[in-house]
C-alpha positions as CSV (number, residue, x, y, z in Angstrom):
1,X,-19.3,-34.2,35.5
2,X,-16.1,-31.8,37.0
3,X,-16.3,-29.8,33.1
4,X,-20.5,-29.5,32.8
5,X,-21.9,-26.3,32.5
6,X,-23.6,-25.3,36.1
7,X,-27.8,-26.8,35.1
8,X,-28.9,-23.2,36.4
9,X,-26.0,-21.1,34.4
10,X,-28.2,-19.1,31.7
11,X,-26.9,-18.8,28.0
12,X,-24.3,-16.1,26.8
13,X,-25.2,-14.8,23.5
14,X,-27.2,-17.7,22.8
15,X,-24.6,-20.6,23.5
16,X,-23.4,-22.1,26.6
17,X,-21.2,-20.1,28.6
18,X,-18.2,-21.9,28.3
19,X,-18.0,-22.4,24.3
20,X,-16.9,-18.7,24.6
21,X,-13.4,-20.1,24.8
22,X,-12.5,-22.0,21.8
23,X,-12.4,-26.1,21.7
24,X,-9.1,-26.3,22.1
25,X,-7.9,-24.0,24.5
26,X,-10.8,-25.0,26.9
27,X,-9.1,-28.8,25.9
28,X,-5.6,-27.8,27.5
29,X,-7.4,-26.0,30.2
30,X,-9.3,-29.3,31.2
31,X,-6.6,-31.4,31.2
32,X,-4.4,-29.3,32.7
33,X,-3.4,-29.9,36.9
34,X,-4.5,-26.7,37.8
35,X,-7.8,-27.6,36.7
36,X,-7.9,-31.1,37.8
37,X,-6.7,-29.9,41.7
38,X,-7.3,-26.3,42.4
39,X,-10.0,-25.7,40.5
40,X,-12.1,-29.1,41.6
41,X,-15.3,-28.1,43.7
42,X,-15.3,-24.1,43.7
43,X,-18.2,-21.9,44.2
44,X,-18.8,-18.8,43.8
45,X,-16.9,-18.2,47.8
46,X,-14.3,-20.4,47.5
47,X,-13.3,-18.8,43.7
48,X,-12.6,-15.9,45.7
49,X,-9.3,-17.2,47.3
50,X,-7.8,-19.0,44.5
51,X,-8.1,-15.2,42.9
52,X,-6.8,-13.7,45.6
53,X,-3.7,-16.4,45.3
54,X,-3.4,-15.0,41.5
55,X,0.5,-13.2,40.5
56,X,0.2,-13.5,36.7
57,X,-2.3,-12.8,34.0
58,X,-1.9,-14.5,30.4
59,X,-3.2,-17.0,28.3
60,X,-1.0,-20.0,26.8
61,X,2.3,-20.7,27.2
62,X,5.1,-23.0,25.9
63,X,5.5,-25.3,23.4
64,X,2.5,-27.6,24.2
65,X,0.6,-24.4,24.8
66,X,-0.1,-25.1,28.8
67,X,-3.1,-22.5,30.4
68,X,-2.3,-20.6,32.9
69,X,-3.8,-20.0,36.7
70,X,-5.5,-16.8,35.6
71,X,-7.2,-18.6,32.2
72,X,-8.1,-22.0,34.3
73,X,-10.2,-19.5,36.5
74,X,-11.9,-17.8,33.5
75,X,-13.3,-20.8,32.4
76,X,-14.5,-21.7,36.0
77,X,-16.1,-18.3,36.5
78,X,-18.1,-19.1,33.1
79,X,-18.7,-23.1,34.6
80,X,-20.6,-21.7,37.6
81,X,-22.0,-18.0,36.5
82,X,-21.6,-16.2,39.8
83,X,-24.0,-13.7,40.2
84,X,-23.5,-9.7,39.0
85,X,-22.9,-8.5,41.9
86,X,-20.2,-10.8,43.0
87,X,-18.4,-9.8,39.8
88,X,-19.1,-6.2,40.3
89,X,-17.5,-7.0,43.6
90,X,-14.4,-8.1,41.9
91,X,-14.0,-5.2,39.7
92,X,-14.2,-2.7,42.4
93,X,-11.8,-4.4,44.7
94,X,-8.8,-2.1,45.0
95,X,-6.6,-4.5,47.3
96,X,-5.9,-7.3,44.7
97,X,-5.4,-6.1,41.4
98,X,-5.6,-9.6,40.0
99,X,-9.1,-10.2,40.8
100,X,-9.7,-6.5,39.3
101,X,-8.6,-7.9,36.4
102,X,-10.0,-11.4,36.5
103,X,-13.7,-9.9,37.2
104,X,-13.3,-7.0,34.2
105,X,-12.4,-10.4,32.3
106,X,-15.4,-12.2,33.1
107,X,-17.3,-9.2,32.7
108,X,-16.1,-8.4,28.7
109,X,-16.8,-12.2,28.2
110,X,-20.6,-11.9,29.3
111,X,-21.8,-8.6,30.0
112,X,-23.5,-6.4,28.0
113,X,-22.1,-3.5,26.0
114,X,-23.2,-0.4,28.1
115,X,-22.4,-3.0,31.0
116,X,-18.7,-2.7,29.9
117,X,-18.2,0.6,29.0
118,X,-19.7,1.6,32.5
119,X,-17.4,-0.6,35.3
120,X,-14.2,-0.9,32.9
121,X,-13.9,2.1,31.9
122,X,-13.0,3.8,35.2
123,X,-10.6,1.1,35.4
124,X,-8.5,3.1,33.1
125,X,-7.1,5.3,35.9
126,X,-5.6,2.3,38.0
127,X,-1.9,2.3,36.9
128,X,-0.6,-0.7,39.0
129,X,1.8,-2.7,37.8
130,X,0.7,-6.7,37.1
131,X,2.7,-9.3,35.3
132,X,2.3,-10.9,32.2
133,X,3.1,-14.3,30.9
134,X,3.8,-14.1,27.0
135,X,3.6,-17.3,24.4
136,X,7.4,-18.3,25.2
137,X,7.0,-18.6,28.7
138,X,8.8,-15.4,30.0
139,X,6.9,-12.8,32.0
140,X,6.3,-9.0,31.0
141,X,5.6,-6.0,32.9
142,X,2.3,-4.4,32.1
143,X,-0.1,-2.2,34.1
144,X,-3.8,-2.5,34.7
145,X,-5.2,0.0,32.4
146,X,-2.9,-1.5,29.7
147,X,-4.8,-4.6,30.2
148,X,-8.5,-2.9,30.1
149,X,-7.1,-1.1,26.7
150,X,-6.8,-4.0,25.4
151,X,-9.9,-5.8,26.5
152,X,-12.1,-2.7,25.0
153,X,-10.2,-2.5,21.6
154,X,-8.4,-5.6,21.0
155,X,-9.9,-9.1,19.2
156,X,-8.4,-11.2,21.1
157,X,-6.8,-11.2,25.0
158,X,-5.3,-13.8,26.2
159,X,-5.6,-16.4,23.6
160,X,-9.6,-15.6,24.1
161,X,-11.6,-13.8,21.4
162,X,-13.9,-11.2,22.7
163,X,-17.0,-10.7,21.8
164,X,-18.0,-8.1,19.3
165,X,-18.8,-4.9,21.2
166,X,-20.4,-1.5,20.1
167,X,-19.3,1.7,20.0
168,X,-19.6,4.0,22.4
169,X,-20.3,7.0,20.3
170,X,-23.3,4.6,18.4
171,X,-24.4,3.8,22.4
172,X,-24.5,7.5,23.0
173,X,-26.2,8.3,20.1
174,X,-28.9,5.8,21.6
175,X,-29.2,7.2,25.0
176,X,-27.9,4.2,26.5
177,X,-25.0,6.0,28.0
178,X,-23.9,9.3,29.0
179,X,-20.6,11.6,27.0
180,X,-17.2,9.8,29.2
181,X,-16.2,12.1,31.5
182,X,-12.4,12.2,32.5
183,X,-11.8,12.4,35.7
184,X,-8.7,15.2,35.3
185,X,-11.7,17.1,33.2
186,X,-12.0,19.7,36.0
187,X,-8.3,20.2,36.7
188,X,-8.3,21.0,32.7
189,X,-10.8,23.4,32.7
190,X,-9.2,25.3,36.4
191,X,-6.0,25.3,34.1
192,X,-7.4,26.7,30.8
193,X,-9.7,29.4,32.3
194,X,-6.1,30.6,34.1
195,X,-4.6,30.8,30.5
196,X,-7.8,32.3,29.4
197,X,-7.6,34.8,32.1
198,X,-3.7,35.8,31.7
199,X,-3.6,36.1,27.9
200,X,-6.8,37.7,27.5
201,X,-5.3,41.6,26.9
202,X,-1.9,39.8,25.3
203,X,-3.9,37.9,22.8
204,X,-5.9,40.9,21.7
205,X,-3.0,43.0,20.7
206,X,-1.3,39.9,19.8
207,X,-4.2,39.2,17.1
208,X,-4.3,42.9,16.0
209,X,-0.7,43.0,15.7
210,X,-0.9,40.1,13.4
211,X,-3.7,41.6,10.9
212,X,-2.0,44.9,10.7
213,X,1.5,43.0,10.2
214,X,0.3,40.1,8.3
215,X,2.1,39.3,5.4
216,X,-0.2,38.8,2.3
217,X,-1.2,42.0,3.2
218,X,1.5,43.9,3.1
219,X,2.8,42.1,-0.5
220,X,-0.6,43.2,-1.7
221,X,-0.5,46.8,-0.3
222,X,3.1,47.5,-2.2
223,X,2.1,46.0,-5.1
224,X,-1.2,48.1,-5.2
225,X,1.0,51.4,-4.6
226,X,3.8,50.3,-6.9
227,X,1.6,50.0,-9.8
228,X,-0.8,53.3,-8.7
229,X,2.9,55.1,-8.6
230,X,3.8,53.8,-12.4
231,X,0.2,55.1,-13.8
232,X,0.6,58.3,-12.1
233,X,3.9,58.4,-13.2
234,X,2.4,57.6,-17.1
235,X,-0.8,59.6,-17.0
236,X,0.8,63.1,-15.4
237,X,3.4,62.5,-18.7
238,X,0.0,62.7,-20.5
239,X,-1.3,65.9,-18.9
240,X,1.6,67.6,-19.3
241,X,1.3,66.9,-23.1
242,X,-2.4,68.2,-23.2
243,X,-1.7,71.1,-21.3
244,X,0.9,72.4,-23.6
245,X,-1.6,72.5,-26.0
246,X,-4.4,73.8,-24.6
247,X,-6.0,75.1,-21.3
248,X,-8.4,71.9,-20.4
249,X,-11.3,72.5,-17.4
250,X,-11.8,68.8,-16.9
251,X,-9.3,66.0,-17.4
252,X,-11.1,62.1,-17.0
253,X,-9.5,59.1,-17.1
254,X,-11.4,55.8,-18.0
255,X,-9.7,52.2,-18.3
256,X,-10.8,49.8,-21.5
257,X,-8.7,47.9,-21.4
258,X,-6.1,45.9,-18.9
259,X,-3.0,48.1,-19.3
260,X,-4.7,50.7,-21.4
261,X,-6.3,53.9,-20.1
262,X,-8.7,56.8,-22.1
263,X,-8.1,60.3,-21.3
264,X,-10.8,62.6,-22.3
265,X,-10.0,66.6,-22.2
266,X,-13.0,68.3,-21.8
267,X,-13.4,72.3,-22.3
268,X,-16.3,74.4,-21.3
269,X,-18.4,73.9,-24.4
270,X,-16.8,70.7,-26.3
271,X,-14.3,68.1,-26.0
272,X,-10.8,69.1,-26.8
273,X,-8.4,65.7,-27.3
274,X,-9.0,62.0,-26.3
275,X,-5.9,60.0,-25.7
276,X,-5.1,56.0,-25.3
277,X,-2.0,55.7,-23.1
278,X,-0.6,52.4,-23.0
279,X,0.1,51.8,-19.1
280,X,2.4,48.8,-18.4
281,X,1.1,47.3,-15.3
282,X,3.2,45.0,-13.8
283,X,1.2,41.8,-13.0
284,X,0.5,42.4,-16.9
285,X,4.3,41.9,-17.7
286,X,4.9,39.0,-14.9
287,X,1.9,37.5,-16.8
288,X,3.0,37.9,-19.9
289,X,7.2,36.9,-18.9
290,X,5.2,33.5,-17.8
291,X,3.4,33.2,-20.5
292,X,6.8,33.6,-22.5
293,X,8.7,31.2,-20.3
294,X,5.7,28.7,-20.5
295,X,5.6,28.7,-24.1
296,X,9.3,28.5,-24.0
297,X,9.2,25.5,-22.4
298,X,6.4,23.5,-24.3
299,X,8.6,24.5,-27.1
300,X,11.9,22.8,-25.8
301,X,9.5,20.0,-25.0
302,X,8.3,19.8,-28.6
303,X,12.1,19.6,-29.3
304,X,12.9,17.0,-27.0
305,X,9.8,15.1,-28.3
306,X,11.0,15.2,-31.9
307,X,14.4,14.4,-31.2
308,X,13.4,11.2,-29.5
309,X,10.8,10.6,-32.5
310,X,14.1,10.8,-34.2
311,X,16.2,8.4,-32.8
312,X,13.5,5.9,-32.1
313,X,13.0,6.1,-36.4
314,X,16.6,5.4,-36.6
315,X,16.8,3.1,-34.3
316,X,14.1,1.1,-35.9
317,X,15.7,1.7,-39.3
318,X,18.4,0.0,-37.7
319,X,17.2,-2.8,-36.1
320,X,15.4,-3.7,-39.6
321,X,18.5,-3.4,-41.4
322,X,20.0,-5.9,-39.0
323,X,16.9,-8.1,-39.5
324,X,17.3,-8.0,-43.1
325,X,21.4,-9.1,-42.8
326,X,20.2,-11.8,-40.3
327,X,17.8,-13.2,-43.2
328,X,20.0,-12.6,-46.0
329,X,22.9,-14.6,-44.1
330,X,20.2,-17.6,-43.3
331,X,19.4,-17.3,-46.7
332,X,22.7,-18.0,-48.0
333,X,23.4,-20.4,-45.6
334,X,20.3,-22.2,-46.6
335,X,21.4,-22.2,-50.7
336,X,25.6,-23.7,-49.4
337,X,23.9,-26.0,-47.5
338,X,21.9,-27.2,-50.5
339,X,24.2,-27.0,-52.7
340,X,26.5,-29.5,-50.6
341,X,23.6,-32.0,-50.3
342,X,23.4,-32.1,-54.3
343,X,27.5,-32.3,-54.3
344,X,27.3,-35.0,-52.0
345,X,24.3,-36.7,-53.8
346,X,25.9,-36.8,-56.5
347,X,29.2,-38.2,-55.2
348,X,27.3,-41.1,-54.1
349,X,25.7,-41.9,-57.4
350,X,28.9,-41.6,-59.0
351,X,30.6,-44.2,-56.8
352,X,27.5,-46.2,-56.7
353,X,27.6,-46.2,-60.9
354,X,31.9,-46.8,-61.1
355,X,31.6,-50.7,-60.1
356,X,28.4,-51.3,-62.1
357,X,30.6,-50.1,-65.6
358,X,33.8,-52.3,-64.2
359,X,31.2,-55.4,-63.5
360,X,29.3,-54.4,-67.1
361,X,33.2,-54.4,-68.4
362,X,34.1,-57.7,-66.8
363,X,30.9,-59.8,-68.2
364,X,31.3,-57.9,-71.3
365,X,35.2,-58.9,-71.4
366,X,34.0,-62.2,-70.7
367,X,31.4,-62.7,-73.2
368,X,33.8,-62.1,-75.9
369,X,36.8,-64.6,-74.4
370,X,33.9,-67.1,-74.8
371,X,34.7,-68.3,-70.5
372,X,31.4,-67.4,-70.0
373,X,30.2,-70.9,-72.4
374,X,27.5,-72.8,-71.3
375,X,29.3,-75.9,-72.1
376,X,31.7,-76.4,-69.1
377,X,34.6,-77.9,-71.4
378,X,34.4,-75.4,-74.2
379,X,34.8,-72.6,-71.5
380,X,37.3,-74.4,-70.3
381,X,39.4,-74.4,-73.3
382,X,38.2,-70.6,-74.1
383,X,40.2,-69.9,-70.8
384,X,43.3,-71.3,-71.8
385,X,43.0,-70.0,-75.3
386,X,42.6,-66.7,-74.0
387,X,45.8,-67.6,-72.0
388,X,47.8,-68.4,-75.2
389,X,46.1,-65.8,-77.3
390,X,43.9,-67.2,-79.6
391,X,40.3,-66.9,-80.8
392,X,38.0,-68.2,-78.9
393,X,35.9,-71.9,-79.4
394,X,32.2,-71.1,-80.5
């Protein structure tokens, strides 16, 4: 009865309010002394000292994973529902920063998402100092708005996962909540209109400084005048060669082509001359010396490229001659080996056939002595002839 649900608690996203903390953590937290003692009994009132008695915040600790004070009383808080109010109550209280906490807890377990962005948010400006218990049992040193960062952004706090939440652009997009405003908004815009104000004249002439002295524009201004010097320079060569052979009225000059330039010498009644001057312009050259230095370069590639063609042939060549060696010495190992087989082979035969011809010899030997008689006596005798010498009984 102690770990039911209140009867008159009301669902949290459709499930009961305390199957927001997973099976086994809320395990631990029910058989855990804290629970069993402190926590035995409380309402909504009485919850309010056993916050106020809070020093730590965490989740589980240790090897057996124990809960601590601050979780136990998360999971009460979601066993009786206390009303909005009384958790609004919590989050505004500036004495005890632990029920701060504990209430913005509560409140990013089962409030809704505009909900949460509206009382947590300007919980980012309290910068007290609370402690933390980690997983191995020592404490940390954290601050408040540490702990709401993580509640808005984080998956899981305190060994808890939080519920999915929007975003807040996607809830402004809606209407559902108004642009954050920061609360050191207005000492920002008292410090830029003071910039604004003393660098107003200095930027100007600062900015017109720049586009007078700008770089790119002064490389493209001397190049411009270098190469209107060098066709000057070409084209007054030409008039001085038109004038020395006749008095021209009008002198124009007309550009085909890039680097080439038409001079047409007109009299009062007909054209006198027309000359093509070849003008090197200088981005022509650098151009053209890239050009050079490109082909230049694919060329000494194209080397490089053939010369490794090369030695990957001969290496090949190589490598199948080696091959070739490799088989030819199998090849001739194969034919001594056979050839030692047929030696030994016939070896065998031959001392196989040896006692054959000395038996064949024997019984042949014998046959003529006559020993070999079917009539025991007469061999007998045969024997002992043979002994003595002398032709054998028939």
């Amino acid at each position: 009865m102690a770990n039911r649900t209140d009867p008159l608690a009301k669902n949290i996203r459709g499930t009961n309010p305390q199957n927001l903390v997973e099976t086994i953590v809320r395990k631990k937290i029910h058989d855990h002394t804290f629970w069993k003692e402190q926590c035995f009994g409380l309402t909504a009132e009485t919850l309010v000292d056993k916050a106020m008695e809070l020093d730590h915040v965490g989740g589980t600790f240790g090897g057996n994973r124990k809960p601590t004070p601050f979780l136990c009383l998360v999971l009460k808080m979601l066993q009786i529902q206390p009303e909005k109010e009384i958790v609004v109550e919590f989050i505004k209280n500036d004495d005890y920063k632990y029920v701060r906490v504990l209430g913005a807890f509560y409140l990013r377990l089962t409030g809704s998402d505009a909900d949460v962005y509206r009382y947590l948010e300007p919980l980012y400006n309290d910068y007290r100092k609370v402690r933390q218990k980690l997983a191995d049992g020592r404490f940390s040193l954290t601050h408040v708005d540490e702990v709401i960062e993580e509640l808005l952004t984080k998956d899981y706090s305190c060994d808890i996962a939080m519920p999915r939440l929007k975003k807040r652009c996607t809830l402004e997009q809606n209407g559902v909540l108004e642009p954050r405003k920061s609360v050191l908004e207005d000492d920002f815009e008292e410090e830029e209109e003071k910039e604004e104000n003393e660098g107003m004249a200095d930027g100007s002439e600062d900015e017109k400084d720049h586009h007078r002295r700008s770089p790119e524009r002064e490389r493209e201004r001397d190049r411009r005048r270098d190469s209107h010097r060098h066709r000057t320079s070409v084209s007054s060569m030409a008039f001085q060669a038109i004038s020395g052979l006749h008095t021209a009225s009008e002198i124009e000059t007309v550009e085909i082509l890039t680097g080439f330039t038409v001079l047409a010498v007109y009299s009062e009644n007909l054209t006198i001359a027309l000359f093509v001057v070849g003008v090197r312009d200088r981005d022509y050259d650098r151009d053209y010396d890239m050009d050079r230095d490109y082909d230049r370069d694919r060329g000494r590639g194209r080397d490089r490229d053939r010369e490794r063609d090369h030695y990957r042939g001969r290496d090949r060549e190589r490598e199948r001659d080696r091959e070739g060696d490799r088989r030819d010495r199998a090849r001739r190992r194969s034919r001594s080996r056979s050839r030692d087989r047929k030696r030994r082979d016939s070896d065998d035969d031959r001392d196989r056939e040896e006692p054959k011809k000395k038996k064949e010899k024997k019984e042949k030997k014998m046959r003529e002595d006559g020993t070999d008689h079917p009539d025991p006596e007469i061999a007998e005798a045969n024997k002992l002839r043979a002994s003595l010498g002398l032709k054998p009984l028939r």
